[in-house]
PDB file of N, CA, C and O in Angstrom:
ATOM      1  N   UNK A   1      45.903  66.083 -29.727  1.00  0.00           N
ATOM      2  CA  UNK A   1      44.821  66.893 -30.220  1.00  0.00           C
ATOM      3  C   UNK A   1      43.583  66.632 -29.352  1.00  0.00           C
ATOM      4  O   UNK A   1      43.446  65.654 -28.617  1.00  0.00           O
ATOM      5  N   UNK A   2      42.623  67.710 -29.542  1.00  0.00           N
ATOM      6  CA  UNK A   2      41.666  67.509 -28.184  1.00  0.00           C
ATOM      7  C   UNK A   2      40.588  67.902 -29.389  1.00  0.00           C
ATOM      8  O   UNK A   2      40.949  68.144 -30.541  1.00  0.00           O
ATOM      9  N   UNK A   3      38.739  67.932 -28.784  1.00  0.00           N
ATOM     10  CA  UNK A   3      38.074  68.130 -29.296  1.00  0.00           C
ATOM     11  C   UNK A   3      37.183  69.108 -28.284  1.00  0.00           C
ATOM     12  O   UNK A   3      37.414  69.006 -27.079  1.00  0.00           O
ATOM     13  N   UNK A   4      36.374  69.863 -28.645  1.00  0.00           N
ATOM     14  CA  UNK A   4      35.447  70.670 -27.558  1.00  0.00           C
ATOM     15  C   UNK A   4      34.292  69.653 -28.083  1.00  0.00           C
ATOM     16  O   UNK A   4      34.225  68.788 -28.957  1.00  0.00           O
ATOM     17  N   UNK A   5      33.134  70.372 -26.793  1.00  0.00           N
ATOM     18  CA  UNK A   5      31.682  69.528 -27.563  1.00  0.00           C
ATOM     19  C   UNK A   5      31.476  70.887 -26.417  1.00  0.00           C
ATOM     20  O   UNK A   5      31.817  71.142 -25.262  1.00  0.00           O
ATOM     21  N   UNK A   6      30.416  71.790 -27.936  1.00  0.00           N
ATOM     22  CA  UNK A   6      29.605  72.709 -26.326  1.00  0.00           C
ATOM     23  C   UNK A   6      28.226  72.018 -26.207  1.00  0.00           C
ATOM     24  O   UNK A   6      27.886  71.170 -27.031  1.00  0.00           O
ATOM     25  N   UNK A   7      27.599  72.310 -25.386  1.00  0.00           N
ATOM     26  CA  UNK A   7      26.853  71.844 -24.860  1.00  0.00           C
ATOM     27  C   UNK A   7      25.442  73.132 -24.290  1.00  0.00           C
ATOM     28  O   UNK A   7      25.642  73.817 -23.287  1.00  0.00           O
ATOM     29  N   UNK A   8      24.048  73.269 -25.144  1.00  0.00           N
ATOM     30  CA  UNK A   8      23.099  74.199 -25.123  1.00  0.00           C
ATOM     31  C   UNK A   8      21.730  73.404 -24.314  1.00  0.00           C
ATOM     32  O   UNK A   8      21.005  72.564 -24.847  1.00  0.00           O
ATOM     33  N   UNK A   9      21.641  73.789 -23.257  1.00  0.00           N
ATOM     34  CA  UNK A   9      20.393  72.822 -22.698  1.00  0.00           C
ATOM     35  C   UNK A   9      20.244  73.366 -21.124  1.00  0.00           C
ATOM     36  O   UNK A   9      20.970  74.231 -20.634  1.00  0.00           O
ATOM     37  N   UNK A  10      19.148  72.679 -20.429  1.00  0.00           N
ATOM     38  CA  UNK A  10      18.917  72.775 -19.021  1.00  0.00           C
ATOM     39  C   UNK A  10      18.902  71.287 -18.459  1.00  0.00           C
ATOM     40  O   UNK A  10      18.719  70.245 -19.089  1.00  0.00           O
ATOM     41  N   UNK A  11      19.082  71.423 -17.449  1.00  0.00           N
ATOM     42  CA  UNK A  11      19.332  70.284 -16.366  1.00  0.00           C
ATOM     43  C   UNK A  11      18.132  70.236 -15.133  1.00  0.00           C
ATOM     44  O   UNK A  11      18.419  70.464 -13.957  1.00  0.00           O
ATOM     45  N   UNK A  12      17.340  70.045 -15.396  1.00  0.00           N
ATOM     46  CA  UNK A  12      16.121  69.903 -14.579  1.00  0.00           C
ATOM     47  C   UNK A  12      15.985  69.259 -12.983  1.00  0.00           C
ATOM     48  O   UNK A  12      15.705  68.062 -12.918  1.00  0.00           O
ATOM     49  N   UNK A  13      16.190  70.082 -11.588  1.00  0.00           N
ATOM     50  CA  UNK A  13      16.783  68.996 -10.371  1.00  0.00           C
ATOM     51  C   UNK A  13      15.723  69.582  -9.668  1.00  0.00           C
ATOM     52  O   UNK A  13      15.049  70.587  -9.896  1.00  0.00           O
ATOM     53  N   UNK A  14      15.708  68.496  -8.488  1.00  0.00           N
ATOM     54  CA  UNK A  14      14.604  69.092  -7.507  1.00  0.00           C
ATOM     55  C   UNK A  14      14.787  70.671  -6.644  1.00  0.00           C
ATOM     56  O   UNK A  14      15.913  71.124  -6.437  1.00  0.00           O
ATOM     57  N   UNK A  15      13.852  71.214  -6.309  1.00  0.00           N
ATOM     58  CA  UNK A  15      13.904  72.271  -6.011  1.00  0.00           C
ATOM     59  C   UNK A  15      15.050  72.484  -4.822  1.00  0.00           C
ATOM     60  O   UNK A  15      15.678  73.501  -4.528  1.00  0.00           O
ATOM     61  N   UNK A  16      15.089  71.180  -4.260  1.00  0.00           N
ATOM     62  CA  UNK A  16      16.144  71.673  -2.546  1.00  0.00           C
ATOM     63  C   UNK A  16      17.384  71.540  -3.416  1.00  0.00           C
ATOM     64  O   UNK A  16      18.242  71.987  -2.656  1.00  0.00           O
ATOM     65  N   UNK A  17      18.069  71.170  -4.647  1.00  0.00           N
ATOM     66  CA  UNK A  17      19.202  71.411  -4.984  1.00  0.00           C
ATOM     67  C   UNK A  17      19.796  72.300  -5.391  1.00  0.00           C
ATOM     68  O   UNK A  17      19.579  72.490  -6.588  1.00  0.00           O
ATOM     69  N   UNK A  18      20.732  73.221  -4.778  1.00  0.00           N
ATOM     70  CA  UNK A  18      20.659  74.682  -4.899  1.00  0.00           C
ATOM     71  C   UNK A  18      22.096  74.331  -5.840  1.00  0.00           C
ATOM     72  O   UNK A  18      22.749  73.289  -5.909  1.00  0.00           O
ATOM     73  N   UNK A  19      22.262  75.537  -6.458  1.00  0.00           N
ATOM     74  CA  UNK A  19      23.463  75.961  -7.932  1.00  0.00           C
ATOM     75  C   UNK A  19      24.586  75.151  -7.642  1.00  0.00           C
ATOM     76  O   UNK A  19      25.188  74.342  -8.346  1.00  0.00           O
ATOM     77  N   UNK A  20      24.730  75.467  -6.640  1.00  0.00           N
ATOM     78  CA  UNK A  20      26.385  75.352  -5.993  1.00  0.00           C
ATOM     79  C   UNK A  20      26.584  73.990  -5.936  1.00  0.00           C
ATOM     80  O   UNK A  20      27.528  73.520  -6.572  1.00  0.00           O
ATOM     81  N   UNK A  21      25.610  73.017  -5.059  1.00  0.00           N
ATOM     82  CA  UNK A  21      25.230  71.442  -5.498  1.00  0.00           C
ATOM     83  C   UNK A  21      25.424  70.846  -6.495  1.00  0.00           C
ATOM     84  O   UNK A  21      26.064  69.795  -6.548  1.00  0.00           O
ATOM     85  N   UNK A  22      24.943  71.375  -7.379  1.00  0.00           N
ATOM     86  CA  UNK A  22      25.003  70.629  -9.214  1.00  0.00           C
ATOM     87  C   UNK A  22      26.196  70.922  -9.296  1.00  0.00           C
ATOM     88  O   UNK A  22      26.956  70.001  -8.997  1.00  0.00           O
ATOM     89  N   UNK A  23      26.838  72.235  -9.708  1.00  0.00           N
ATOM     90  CA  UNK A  23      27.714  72.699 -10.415  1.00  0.00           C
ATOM     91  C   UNK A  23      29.159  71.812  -9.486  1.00  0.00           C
ATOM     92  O   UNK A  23      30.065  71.419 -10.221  1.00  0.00           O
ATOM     93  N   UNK A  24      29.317  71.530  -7.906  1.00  0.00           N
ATOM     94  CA  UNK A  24      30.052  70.781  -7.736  1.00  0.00           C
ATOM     95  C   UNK A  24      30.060  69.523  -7.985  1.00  0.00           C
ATOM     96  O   UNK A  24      31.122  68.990  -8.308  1.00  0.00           O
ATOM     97  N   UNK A  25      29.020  68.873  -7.897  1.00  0.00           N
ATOM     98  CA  UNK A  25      28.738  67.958  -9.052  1.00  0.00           C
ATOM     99  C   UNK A  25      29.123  67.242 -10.115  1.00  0.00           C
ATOM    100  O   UNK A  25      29.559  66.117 -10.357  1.00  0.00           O
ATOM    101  N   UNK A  26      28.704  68.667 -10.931  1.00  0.00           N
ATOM    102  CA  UNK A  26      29.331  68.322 -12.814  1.00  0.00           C
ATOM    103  C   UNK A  26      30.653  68.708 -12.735  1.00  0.00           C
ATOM    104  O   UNK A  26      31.387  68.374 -13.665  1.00  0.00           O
ATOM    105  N   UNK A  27      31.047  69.256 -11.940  1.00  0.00           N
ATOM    106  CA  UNK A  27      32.323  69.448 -11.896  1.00  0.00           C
ATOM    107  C   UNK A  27      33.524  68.434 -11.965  1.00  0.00           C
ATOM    108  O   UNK A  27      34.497  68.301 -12.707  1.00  0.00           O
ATOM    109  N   UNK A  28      32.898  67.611 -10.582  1.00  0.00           N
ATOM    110  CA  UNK A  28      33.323  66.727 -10.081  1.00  0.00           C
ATOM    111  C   UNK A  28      33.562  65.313 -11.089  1.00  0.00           C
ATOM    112  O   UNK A  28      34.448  64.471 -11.239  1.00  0.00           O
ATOM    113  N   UNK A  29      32.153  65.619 -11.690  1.00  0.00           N
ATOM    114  CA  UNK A  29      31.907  64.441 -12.882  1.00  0.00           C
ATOM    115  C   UNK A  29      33.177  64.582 -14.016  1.00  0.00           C
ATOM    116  O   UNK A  29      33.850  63.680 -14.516  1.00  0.00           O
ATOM    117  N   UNK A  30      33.261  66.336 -14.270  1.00  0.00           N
ATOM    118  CA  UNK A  30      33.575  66.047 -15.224  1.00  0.00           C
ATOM    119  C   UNK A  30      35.788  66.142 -15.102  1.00  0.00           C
ATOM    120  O   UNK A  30      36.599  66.261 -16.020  1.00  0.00           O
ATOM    121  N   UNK A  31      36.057  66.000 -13.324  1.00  0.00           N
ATOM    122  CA  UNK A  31      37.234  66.032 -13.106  1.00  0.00           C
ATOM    123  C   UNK A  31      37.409  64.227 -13.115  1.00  0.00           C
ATOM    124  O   UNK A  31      38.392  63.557 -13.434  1.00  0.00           O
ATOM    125  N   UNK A  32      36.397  63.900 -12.758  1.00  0.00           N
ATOM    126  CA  UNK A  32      36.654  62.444 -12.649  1.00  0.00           C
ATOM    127  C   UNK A  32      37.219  61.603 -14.160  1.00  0.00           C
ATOM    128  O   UNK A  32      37.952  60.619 -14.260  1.00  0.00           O
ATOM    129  N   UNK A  33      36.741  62.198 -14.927  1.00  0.00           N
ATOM    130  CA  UNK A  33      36.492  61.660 -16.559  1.00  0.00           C
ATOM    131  C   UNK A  33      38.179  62.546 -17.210  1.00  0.00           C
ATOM    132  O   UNK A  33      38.500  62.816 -18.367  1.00  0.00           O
ATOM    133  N   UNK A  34      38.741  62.724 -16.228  1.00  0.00           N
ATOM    134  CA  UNK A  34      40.217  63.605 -16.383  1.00  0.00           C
ATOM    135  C   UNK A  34      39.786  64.976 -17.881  1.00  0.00           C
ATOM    136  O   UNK A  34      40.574  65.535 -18.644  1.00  0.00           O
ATOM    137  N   UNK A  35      38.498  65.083 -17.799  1.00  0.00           N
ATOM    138  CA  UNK A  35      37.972  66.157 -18.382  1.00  0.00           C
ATOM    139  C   UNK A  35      38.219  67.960 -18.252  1.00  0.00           C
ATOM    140  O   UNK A  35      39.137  68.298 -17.505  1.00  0.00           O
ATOM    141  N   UNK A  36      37.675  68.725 -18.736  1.00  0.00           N
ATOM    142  CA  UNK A  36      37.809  70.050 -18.243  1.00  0.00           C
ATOM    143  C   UNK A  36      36.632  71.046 -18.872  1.00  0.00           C
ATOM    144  O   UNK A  36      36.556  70.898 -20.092  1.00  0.00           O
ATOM    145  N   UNK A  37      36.109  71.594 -18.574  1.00  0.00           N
ATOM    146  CA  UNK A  37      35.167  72.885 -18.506  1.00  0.00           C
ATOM    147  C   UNK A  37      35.390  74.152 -18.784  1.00  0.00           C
ATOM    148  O   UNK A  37      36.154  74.754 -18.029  1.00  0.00           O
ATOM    149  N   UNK A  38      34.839  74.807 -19.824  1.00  0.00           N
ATOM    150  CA  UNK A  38      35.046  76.683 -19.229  1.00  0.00           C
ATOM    151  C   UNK A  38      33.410  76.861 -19.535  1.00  0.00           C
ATOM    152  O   UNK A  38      32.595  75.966 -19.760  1.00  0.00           O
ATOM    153  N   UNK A  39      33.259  77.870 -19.491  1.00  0.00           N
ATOM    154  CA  UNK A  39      31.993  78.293 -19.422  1.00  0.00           C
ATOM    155  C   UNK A  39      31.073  78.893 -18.811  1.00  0.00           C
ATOM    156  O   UNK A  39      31.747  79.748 -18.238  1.00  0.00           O
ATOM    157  N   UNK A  40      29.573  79.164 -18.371  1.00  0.00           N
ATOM    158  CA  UNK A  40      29.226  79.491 -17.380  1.00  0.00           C
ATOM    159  C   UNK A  40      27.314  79.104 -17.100  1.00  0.00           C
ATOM    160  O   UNK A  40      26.635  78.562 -17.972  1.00  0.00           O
ATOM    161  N   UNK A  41      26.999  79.345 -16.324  1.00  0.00           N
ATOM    162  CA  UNK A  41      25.469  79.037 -16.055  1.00  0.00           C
ATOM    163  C   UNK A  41      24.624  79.702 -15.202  1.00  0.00           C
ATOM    164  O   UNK A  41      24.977  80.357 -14.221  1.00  0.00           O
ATOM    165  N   UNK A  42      23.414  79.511 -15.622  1.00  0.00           N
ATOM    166  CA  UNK A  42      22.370  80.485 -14.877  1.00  0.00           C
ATOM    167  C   UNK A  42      21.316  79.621 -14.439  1.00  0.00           C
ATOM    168  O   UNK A  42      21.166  78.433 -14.725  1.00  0.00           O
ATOM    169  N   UNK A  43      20.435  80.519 -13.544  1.00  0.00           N
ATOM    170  CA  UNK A  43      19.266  79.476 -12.526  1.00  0.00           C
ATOM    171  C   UNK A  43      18.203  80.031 -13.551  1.00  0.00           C
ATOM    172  O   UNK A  43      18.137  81.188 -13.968  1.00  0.00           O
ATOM    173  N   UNK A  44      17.304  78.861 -13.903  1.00  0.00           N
ATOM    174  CA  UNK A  44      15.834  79.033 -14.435  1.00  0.00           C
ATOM    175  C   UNK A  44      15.127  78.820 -13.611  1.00  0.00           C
ATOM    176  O   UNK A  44      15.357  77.799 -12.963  1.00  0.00           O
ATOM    177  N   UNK A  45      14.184  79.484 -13.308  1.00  0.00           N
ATOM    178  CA  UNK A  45      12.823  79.421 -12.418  1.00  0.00           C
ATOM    179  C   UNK A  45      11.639  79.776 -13.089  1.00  0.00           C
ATOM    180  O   UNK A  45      11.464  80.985 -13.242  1.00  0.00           O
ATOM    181  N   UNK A  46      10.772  78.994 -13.532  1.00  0.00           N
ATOM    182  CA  UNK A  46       9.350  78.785 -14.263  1.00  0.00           C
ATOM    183  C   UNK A  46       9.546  79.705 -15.444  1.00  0.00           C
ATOM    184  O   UNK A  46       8.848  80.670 -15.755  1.00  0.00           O
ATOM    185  N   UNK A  47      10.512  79.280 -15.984  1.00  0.00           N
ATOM    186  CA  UNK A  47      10.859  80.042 -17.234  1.00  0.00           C
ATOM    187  C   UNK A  47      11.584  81.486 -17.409  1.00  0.00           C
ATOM    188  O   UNK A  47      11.278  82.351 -18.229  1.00  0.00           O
ATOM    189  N   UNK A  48      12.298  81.520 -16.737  1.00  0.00           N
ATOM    190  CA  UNK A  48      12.825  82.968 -16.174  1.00  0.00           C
ATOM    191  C   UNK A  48      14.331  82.880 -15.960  1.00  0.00           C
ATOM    192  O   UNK A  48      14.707  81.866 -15.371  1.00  0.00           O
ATOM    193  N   UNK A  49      15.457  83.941 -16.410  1.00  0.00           N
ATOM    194  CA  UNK A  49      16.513  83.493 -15.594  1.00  0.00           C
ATOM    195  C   UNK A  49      16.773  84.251 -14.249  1.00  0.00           C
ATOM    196  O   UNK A  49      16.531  85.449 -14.400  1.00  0.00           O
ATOM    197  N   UNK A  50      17.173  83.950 -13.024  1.00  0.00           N
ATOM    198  CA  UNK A  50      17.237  84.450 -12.272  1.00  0.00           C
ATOM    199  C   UNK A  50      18.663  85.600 -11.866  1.00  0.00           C
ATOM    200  O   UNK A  50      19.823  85.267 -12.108  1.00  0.00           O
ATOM    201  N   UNK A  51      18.385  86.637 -11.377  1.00  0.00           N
ATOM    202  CA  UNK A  51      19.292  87.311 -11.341  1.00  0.00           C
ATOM    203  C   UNK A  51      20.122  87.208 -10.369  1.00  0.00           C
ATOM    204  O   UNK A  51      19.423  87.018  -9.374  1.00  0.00           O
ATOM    205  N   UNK A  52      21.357  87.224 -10.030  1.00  0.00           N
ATOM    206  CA  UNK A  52      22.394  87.105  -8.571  1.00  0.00           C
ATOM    207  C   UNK A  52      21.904  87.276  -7.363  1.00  0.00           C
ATOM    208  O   UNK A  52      22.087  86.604  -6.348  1.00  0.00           O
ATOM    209  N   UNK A  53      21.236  88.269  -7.545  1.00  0.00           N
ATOM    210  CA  UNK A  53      20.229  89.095  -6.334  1.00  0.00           C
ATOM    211  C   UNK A  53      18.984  88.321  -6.146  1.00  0.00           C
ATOM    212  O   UNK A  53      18.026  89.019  -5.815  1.00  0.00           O
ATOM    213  N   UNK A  54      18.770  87.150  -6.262  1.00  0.00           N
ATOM    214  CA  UNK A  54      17.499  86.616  -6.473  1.00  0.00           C
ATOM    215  C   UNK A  54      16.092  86.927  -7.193  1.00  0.00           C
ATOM    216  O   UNK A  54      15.121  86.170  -7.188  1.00  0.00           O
ATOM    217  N   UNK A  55      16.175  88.236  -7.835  1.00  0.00           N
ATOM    218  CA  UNK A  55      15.248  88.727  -8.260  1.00  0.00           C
ATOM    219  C   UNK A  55      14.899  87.901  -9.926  1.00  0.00           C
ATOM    220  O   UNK A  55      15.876  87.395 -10.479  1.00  0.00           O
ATOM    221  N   UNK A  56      13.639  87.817 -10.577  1.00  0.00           N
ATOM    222  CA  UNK A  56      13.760  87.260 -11.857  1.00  0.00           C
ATOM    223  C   UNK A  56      14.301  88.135 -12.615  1.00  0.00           C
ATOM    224  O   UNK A  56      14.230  89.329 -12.323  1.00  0.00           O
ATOM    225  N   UNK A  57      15.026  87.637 -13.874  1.00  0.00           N
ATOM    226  CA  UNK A  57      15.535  88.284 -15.028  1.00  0.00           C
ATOM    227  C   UNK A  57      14.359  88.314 -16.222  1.00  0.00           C
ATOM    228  O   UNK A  57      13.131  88.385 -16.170  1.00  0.00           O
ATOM    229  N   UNK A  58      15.270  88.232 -17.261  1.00  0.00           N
ATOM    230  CA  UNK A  58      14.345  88.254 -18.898  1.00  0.00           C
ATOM    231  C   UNK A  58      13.957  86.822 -18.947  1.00  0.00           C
ATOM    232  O   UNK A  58      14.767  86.047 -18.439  1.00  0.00           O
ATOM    233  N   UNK A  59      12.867  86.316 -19.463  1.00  0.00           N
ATOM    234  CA  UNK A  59      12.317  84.897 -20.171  1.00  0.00           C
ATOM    235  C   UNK A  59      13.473  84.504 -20.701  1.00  0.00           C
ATOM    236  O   UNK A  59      14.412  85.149 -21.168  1.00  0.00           O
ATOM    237  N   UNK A  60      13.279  83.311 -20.564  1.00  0.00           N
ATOM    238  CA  UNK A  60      14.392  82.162 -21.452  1.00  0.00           C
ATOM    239  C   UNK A  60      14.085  82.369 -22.666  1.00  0.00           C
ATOM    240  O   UNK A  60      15.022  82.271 -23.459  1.00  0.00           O
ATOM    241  N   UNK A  61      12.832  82.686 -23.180  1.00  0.00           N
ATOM    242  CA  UNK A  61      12.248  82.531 -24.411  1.00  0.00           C
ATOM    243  C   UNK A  61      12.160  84.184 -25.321  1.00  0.00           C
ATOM    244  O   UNK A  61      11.738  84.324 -26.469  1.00  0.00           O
ATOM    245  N   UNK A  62      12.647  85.201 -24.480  1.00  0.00           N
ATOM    246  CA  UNK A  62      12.936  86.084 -24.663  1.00  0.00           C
ATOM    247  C   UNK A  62      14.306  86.344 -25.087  1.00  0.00           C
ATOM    248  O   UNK A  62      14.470  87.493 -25.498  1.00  0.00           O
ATOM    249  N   UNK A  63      15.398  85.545 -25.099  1.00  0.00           N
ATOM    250  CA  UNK A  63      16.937  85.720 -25.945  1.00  0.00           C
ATOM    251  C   UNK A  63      17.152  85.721 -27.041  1.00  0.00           C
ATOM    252  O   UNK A  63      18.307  85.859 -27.444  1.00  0.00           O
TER     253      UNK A  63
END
C-alpha cells in the first residue's frame, strides 16, 4: 500500500535558476528517495504566472 502527500506551495530560487534546473533537481531528489511524482508546475514572477511564451499570465492571487 502506498500513500500520496500533494503538495500546494512555491519554491523560492535565485533568479539565474531557470525551470528546467529545479525541476531536474526535485526530480532527481525525489528518484533518489526511490519516490515518484505526477503533476505539474508553473514560473512565478513578482506575483504573476508566467506564460510558455514568456509573456505574464493571471496573478497568483487572482485563482
Amino acid at each position: 500500500m502506498t500513500k500520496e502527500i500533494e503538495i500546494q506551495g512555491c519554491v523560492s530560487v535565485p533568479e539565474e535558476v531557470s525551470m528546467d534546473d529545479f525541476i531536474d533537481n526535485f526530480i532527481a531528489f525525489i528518484e533518489e528517495n526511490g519516490w515518484s511524482f505526477g503533476g505539474g508546475y508553473r514560473t512565478i514572477i513578482d506575483g504573476y504566472y508566467i506564460n510558455e511564451d514568456g509573456t505574464k499570465g493571471e496573478g497568483v492571487l487572482d485563482t
